[in-house]
N, C-alpha and C positions, 0 to 999 in steps of 0.2 A: 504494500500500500504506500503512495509515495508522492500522493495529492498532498498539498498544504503541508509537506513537512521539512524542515531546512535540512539545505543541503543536497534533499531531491529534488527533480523536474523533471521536462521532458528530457531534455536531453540528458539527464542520466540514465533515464530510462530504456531510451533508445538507445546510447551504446553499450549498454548490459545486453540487449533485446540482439541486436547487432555483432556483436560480438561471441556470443551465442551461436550465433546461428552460422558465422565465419567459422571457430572453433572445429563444428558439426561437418562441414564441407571439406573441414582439412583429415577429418576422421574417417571419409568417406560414407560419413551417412548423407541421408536428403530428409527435409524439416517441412513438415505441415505447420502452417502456422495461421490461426482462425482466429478473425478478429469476430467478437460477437456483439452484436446491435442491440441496445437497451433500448426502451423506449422511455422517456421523459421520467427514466432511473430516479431525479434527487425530488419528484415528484409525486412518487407513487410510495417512498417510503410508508413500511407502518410503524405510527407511532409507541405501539404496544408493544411489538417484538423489540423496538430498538432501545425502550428504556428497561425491557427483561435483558438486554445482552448487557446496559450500562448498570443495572443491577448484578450481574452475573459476575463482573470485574469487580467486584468490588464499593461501588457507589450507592451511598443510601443516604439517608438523613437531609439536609438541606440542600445539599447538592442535587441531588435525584428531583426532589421537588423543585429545584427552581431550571433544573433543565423540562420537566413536565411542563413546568408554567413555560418554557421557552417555545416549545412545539405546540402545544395545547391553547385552543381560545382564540385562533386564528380566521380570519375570513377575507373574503375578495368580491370584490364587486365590480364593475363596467361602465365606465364614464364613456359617455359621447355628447359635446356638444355641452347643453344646459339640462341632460337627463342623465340619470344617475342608477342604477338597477340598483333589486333589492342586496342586503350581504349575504354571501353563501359562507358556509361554515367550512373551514378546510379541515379534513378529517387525516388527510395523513400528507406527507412529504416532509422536508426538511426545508425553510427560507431560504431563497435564492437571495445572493449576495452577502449575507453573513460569511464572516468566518468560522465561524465554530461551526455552519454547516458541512464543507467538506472533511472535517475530524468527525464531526457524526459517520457521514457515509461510509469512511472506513471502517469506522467501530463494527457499521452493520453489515458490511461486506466482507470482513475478517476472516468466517469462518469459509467463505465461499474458497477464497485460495489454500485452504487444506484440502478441502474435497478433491480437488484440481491434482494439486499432491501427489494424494493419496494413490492414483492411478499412476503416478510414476512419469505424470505428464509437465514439463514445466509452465509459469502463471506469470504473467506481467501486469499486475492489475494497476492501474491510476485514476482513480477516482472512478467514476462510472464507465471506463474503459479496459474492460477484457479484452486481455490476447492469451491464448493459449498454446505452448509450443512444444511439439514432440517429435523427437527425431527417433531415423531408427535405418541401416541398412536397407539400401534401395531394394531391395529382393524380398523383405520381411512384409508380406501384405497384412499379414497377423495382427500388428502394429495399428492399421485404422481401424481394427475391432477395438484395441483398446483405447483408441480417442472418441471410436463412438460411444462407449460405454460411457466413457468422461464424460462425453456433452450429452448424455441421459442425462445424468445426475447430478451434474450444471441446471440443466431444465427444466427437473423435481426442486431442485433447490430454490430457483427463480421462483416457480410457481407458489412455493410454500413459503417466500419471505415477501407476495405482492409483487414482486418485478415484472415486467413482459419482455420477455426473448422476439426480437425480428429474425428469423430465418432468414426472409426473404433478402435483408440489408446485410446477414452478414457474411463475411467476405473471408476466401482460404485463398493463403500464397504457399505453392510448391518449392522451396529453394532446394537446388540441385546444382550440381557443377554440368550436368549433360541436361539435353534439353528433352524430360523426362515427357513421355506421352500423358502421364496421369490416372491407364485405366487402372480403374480399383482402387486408385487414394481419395477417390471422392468423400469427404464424412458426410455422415447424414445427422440431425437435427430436428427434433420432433416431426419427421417422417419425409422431411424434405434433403434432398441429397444437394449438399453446397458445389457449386461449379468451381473449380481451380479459376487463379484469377493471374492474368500476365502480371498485376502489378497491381497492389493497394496502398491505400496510406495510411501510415499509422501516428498518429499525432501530429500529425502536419505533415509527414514525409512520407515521400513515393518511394516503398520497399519494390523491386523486381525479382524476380526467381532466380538471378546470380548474382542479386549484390551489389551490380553496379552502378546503383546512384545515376546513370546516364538519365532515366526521365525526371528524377530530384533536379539535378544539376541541370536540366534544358526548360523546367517548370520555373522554377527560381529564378534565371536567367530574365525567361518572357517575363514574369512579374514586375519584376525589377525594374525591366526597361522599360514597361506599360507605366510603372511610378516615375520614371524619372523624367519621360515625355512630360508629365502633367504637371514636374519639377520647372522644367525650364520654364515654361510658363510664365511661373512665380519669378524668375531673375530679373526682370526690370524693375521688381516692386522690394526687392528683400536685399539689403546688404550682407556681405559675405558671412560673418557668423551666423545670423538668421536662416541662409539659402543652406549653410554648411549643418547646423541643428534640423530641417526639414527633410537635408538629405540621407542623416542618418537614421531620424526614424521612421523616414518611406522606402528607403530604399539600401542600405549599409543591413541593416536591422534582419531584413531578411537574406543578404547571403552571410550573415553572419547565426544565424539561426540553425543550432544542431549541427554546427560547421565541424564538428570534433568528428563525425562521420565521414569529413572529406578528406581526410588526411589517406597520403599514399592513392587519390585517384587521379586515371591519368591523367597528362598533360592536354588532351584533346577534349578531354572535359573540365577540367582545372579551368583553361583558355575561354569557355562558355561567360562562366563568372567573372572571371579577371579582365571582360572584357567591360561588363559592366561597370568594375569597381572604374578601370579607366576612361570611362566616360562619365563617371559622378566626379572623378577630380577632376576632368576639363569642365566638367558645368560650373565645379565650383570655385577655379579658377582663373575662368573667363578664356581660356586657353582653345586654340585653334585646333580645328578638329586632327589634320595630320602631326600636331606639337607631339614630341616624346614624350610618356607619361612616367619615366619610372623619376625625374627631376619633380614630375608633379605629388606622386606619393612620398616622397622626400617630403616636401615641402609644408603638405598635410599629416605626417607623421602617420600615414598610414600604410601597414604590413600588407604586403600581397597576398592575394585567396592562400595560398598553399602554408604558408606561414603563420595567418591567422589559425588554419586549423591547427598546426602544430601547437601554438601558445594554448588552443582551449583544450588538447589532450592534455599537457605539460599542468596546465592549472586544477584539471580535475585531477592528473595523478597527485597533485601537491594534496588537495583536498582529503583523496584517499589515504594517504601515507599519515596525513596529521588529526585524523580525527571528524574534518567536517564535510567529507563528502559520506554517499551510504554506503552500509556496510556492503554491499552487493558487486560496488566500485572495490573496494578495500581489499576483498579476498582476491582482486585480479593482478595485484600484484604485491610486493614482497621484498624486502630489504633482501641485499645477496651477503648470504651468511659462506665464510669462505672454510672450505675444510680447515685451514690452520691459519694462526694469527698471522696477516699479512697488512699493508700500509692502508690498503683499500678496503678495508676493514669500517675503518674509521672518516670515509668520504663517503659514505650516505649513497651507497650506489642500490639498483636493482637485481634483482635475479631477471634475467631473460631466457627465455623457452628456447633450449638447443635446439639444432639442426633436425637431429630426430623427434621433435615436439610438436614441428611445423614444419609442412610439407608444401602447403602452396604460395605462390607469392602474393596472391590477394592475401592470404593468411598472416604473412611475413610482414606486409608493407600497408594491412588497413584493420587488422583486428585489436583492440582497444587494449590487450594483455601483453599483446607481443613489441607493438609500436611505442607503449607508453614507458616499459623499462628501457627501449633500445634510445627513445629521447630524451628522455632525463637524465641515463647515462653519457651522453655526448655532453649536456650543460656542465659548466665550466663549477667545481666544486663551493663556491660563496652563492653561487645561485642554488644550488640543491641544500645548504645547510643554511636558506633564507628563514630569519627567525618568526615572519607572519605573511600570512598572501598575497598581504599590496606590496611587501616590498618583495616576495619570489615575486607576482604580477610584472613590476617595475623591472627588476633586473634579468627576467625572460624576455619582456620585448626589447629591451637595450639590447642584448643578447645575441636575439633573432636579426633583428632591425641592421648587426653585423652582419650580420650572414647572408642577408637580403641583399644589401646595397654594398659590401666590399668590393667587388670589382667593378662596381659601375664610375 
């Protein structure tokens, strides 16, 4: 569960999910992965089971009562105009826009990721978003018996905690290194059999069946460049810090979003984005369309796509090693403990996955386990033993920001 709690988000989410599923490719399995459609989930809560689960923990006495008086006694009614409907009473869901509603939802959803478990299937739950992921040797058909069984008892579970399962909305991605036919990995879902899907999104990002981020990376792109048309616009009216603040939150904002995923992808898609970022510095330095851009990102102090992703792997593993990213990040990587007392002991370095640990080079050059100790390792030793994360933050892009622009 990883809604509203610090130090998770999507993008932890997604590279645990991602990383995963890379891991499983280099094993030679292939990954069903089902994303399941709730319908108006933080709506249909019921209030009765969810203060028996906050009883169940442990909660009683004034506390309990004043979360009842939180949920309880509420009503909604329909303004239009100068008339006003009568008040309906709201019988069950959790307040939209609260905070303490998405901490509820987990509460209520808690037990649902054991059941998941329990079949030996892996669970990515965030908030009202299920994804369920099970892999197994391409040859083992046996394998969607026991995801179908899972998503029975997902949709016993739904049914008996008020939720409603969409079939029809929810969506299965095959990831495989061969571009698998699919017959017989179909699961099925209270009696509807789910179609294999070239490409879904999950959290905002476009997963494909090998991982390649190529329709992420060419969606992001068009977005990007649809904002920053609507950017220029604005330039006759906005002076530069103004045009420069617009452009990052229409347009920076998004290829910088779950960027930690684009590390190690190629150059011919890398070029997609970096194409954008080089036309947000000419807009916003007033610069001629043919002007060299890499003087311009100098000037804006800003890192090229490939780089930026490096800084948000580098920052999450900082996270993980000290405590405030999640545990799920944490167990992917690992101080390197050396057989005998050596100098490198004592420089903060990683364990990295031997040759025999990983096999493919998507694996090698874009899995979150592998990439993250191989980066950290390369940083220069005052930056890996940075005593808080603005100043690792500070001394990783100083760092990088070398390494970017030394020969230029």
């Amino acid at each position: 569960m990883r809604h509203h709690r610090p130090g998770h988000g999507t993008e932890t989410a997604l590279v645990a999910l991602v990383d995963d599923l890379r891991r499983e490719l280099d094993r030679g399995s292939v990954s069903l992965l089902v994303l399941v459609d709730l319908s108006a989930a933080f709506d249909t809560v019921d209030h009765g089971i969810l203060l028996g689960r906050l009883a169940g923990m442990g909660l009683g006495g004034t506390v309990l009562q004043w979360l009842h008086s939180f949920l309880e006694g509420r009503s909604q009614m329909v303004s239009l105009g100068d008339a006003c409907s009568a008040p309906q009473p709201l019988t069950c869901g959790v307040p939209q826009g609260s905070v303490l509603s998405p901490m509820l939802f987990n509460i209520y959803m808690k037990s649902l990721g054991e059941i998941i478990r329990s079949f030996g299937v892996r669970c990515h739950l965030y908030a009202d978003d299920v994804q369920l992921c099970h892999s197994f040797p391409p040859v083992t058909k046996e394998a969607v018996q026991v995801l179908n069984r899972c998503l029975a008892a997902v949709s016993d579970w739904m049914r008996a905690n008020k939720l409603k399962l969409n079939p029809d909305k929810t969506e299965v991605l095959l990831v495989s290194r061969k571009a698998e036919h699919g017959t017989g990995l179909q699961p099925v879902l209270d009696g509807v059999t789910l179609p294999l899907k070239a490409q879904v999104r999950s959290l905002g990002v476009i997963l494909d069946s090998s991982l390649s981020l190529e329709p992420q990376a060419s969606e992001v792109a068009r977005g990007a460049f649809t904002q920053l048309k609507l950017v220029r616009q604005l330039r006759p009216y906005l002076g530069k810090p103004d045009l420069a603040t617009v452009v990052h939150a229409l347009v920076t904002s998004r290829l910088d979003y779950c960027n930690a995923l684009y590390v190690g992808l190629p150059l011919k898609t890398v070029r997609k984005l970096q194409l954008v970022q080089r036309e947000a510095a000419r807009l916003i330095t007033g610069a001629a369309f043919r002007e060299h851009t890499t003087p311009l990102l100098r000037q804006l102090h800003w890192l090229p796509i490939s780089y930026r992703a490096q800084f948000k792997v580098l920052a999450l593993a900082y996270k993980a090693l000290n405590g405030s990213g999640p545990a799920f990040l944490s167990e992917r990587v690992s101080r390197y403990d050396p057989p005998r007392s050596l100098r490198s002991s004592d420089e903060a370095l990683l364990a990295v996955p031997s040759a025999s640990q990983v096999r493919l080079a998507g694996t090698r050059d874009r899995a979150f386990s592998v990439v993250a100790p191989r980066l950290w390792n390369a940083l220069p030793i005052e930056v890996r033993q940075a005593p808080s994360l603005l100043s690792f933050r500070k001394r990783t892009k100083t760092w990088l920001w070398d390494q970017a622009f030394e020969h230029e």
